[in-house]
N, C-alpha and C positions, 0 to 999 in steps of 0.2 A: 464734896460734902454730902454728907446723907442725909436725908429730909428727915428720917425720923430720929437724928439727933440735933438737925436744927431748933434756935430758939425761933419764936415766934418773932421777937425783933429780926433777926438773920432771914427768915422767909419774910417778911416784909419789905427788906431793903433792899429782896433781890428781885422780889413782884412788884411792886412800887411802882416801877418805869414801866415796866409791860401792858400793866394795867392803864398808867396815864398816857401811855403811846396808840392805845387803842377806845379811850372812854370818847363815846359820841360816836362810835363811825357805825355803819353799816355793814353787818357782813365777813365779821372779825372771825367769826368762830373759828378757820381755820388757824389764819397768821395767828392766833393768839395762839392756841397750843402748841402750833412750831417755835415762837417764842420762848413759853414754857419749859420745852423739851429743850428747845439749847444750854437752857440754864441748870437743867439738873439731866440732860444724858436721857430720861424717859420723862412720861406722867404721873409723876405726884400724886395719893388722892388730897393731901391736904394742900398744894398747892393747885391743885383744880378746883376742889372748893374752895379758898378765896378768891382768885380770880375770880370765879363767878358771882359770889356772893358779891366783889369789888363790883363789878361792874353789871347788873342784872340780870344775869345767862345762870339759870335754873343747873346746878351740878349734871344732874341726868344730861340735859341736853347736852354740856361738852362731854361726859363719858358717852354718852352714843356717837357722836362723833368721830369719839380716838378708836371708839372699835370697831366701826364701819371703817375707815381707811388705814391701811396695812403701815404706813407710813408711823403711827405712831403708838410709841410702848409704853406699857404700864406699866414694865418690871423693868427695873436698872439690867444692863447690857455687859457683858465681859469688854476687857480692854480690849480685847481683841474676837472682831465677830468671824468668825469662821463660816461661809458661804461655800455648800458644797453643790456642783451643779448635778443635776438630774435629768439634764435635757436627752434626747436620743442621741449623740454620739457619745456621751460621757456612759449612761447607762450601759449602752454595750460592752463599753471599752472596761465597764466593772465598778461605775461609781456606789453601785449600793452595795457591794462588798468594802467600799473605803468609809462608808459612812456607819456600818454595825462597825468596824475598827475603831474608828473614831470616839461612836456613842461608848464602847468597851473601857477604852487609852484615859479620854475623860471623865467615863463614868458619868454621864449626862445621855438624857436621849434627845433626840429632835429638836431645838426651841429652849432649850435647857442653859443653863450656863453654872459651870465649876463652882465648886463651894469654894474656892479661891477666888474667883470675880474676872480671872484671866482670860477665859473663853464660853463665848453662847457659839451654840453648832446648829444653823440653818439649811436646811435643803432649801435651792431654788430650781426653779423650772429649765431656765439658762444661763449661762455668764457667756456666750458669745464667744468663748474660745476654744470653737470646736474642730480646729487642727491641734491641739495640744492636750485633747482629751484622754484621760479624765482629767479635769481640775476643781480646783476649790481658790478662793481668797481668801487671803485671811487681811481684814481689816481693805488696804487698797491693793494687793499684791497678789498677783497672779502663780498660781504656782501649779503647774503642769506635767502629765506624762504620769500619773501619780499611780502607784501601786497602794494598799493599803500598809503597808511598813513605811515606804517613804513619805505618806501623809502624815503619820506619826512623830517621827524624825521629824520634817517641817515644823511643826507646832512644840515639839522638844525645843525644837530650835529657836522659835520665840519664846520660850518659858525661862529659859538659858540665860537671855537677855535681858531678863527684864530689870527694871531697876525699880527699887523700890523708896518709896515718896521720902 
C-alpha cells in the first residue's frame, strides 16, 4: 500500500501497535523506525510524524536518525534491489562498465529506481564473491562471471517474471 494513498484510519491501525509496543521504553529511536520500515518497505514522512508526535520524539530527531544510518530509506525501493559490487576484484574484472549498462538498460542512475517500481540499482563496496567476479545481487541471488550484456539479460530475466498483484 502507498502511504500517500492511505487514509488516516489505515496509517493508524497499522502504527497503532508500533507505537504501543515501544511507548515508555528508553532508547527506541532505532527499533521504532525498523519497525516502521517493515511495515511500509522504507520511511514514511507522514508516518514518522506520527510516530513521533504518538509518542514524544521531536520528527527532526527521527529523520536525523534514518539519515545518519544507511540502514534506512526514505524512498520506497523497487521489487527487486539490484546490488552491484565495486570492490577490487569485480572492478578489474569490468564492474563499472556493467553498471553505465545497467544505469543505460534502466534508465536510472546510481540509487535510482525504474519508473516501473521493479528495480533500484545500488553500487556496494563488496558482496564477498570475489572468485565469481564481476557480480551483482539482485534482491538474495547471486549472479556471477557477469559481462555487461549478461547483466542485462539477468534483470530481463526477472522482468519476464514478474507477476503482477
Amino acid at each position: 500500500m502507498a502511504v500517500a494513498t492511505a487514509t488516516r484510519e489505515e496509517l493508524v491501525r497499522r502504527l497503532d501497535p508500533i507505537v504501543e509496543r515501544h511507548r515508555g521504553k528508553k532508547g527506541i529511536t532505532i527499533p521504532l523506525l525498523s519497525d516502521v520500515q517493515k511495515v511500509f518497505g522504507y520511511l514514511p514522512e507522514d508516518a514518522v510524524e506520527y510516530v513521533g508526535k504518538a509518542l514524544d520524539i521531536p520528527a527532526a530527531e527521527l529523520f536525523g536518525v534514518a539519515t545518519f544510518y544507511a540502514m534506512f530509506r526514505l524512498e520506497p525501493q523497487g521489487k527487486y534491489v539490484v546490488r552491484l559490487c565495486r570492490g577490487t576484484a569485480c572492478h578489474v574484472q569490468g564492474s563499472g562498465r556493467i553498471g553505465e549498462q545497467l544505469q543505460r538498460a534502466l534508465e536510472i542512475q546510481e540509487g535510482g529506481t525504474t519508473a516501473d517500481g521493479m528495480f533500484t540499482l545500488q553500487y556496494v563496496a563488496c558482496l564477498g564473491c570475489c572468485s565469481l567476479a564481476p557480480v551483482m545481487m539482485v534482491g538474495e541471488e547471486v549472479h556471477g562471471r557477469l559481462t555487461p550484456e549478461k547483466a542485462v539479460e539477468v534483470l530481463e530475466g526477472y522482468r519476464a517474471r514478474r507477476v503482477e498483484p
